[in-house]
Structures are given as C-alpha cells and as structure tokens.
N, C-alpha and C positions, 0 to 999 in steps of 0.2 A: 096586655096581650097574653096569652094561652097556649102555653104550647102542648104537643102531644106527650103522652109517655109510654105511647109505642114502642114498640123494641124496633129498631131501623131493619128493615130489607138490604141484603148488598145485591147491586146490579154488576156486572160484569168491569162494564166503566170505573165504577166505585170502588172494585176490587183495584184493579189497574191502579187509581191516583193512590190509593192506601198502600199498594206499596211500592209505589215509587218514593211516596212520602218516607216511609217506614226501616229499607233497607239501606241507606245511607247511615241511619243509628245503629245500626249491626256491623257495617262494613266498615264504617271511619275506625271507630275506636278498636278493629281487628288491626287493620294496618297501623295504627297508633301503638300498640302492642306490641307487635310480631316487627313489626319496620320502623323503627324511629326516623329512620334517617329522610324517609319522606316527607316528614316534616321538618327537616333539615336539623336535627338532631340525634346526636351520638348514644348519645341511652336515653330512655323515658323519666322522662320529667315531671313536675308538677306541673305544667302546664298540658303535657299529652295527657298524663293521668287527669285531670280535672277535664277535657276532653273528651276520654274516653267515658267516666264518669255521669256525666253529662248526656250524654247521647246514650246510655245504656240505659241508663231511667227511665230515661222517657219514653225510649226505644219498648221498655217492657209496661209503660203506663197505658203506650198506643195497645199494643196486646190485650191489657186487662179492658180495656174499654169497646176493643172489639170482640174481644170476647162476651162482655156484658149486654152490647150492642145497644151502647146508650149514645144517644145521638148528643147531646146537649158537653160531655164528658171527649167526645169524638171531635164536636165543632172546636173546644176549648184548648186542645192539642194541636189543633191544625192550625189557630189563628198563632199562639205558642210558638210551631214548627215554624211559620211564616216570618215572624217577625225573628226568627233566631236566622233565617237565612237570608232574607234583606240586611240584617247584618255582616254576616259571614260575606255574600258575593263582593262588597267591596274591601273587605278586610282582606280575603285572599287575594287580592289583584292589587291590592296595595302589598301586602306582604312576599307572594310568591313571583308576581308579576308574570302569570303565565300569556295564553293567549288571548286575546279578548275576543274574539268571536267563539270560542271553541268554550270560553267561560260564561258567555252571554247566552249560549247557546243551551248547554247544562244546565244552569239556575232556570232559566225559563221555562224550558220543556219536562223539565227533572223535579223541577221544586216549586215554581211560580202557579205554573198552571194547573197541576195537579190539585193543589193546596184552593185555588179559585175553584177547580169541579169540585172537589170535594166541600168546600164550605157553602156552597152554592145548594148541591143534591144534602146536604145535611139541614138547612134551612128550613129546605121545603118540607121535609118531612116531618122539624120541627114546629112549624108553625101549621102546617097540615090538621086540625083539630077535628077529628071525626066525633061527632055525634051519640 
C-alpha cells in the first residue's frame, strides 16, 4: 500500500478532536504541579513528576507534528494517546473511584471519540494517493 506524503489539510472537526486530544497533556501535568493534592498527595512525587513528564512530551510531540503536518507522525500519536487512555480510564476508577457515568462520560466524548475522528480523517488522507 502507498501512502500519500501530502502535508494534511485541518478541517474545522479535525481542529476540535486535536485538541481535545492535545490539551489534557498541558493541563494534567499543571494541576500535577501547582496541586498535588488532587492526586491525593502532599508534595509532588515521582510518580506526579513521571506524569507530568510524560504528558508534556508528548504534549509537545503532538505540536511538532502539527506543526510539520505530517499525517502518518499525527496518526502514530493518536493511536499512542488511545491506548495511553484505555488505560488510564480504568486505572482512575479503580484508583480514585470517582463517578462512573460522569467518568464514562469524559473518556468517551473527551478521549475515545475524538481520537476514532481523528485516526479515521488521518487515514484517509493517508491512503488518499493522488496521481
């Protein structure tokens, strides 16, 4: 198979999923920071830090690739993002034990779906082969 090496188009949509995907890696590791206690600890740890860590790389990975506007670099962050938050949603609900529809609610519309448009309109335009 063949794919393009088009620079990708953003559509409106595609703006929207990117950053819903995007600004959770800006925002977690601020309140990881600034607020430990939301993660129910006293001062910041190695485990917030490796957290905040974690999410700020990649946080700045997704930038350099939207910036480059390479679609193939874009899909590879998203599947990444997906499979880091298939994990997290049962890890927080095991761990935090917050609300489950208010959790189920978030991951899906916040993280799930986003990440399906997104790997979905990045597909196509990968595999899209103009002439």
């Amino acid at each position: 198979m063949e794919f393009s090496s088009k620079k990708i188009t953003f559509t409106a949509s595609f703006v929207i999923a990117l950053f819903l995907l995007i600004w959770p890696m800006f925002i977690g590791p601020y309140i990881a920071l600034i607020n430990p206690s939301f993660f129910e600890e006293s001062q910041l740890t190695l485990s917030t830090s490796l957290y905040a860590a974690r999410n700020l790389a990649l946080g700045v990975v997704f930038l350099l690739a939207i910036y480059l506007r390479n679609a193939p670099m874009l899909f590879i962050l998203i599947i990444i993002r997906l499979i880091t938050d298939l994990i997290d949603a049962p890890l927080f609900y095991i761990m935090k034990e917050p609300n489950l529809f208010g959790l189920i609610f978030i991951f899906l519309f916040c993280c799930y779906l986003p990440a399906m448009y997104g790997l979905r309109h990045l597909w196509k335009h990968m595999t899209n082969v103009s002439s």
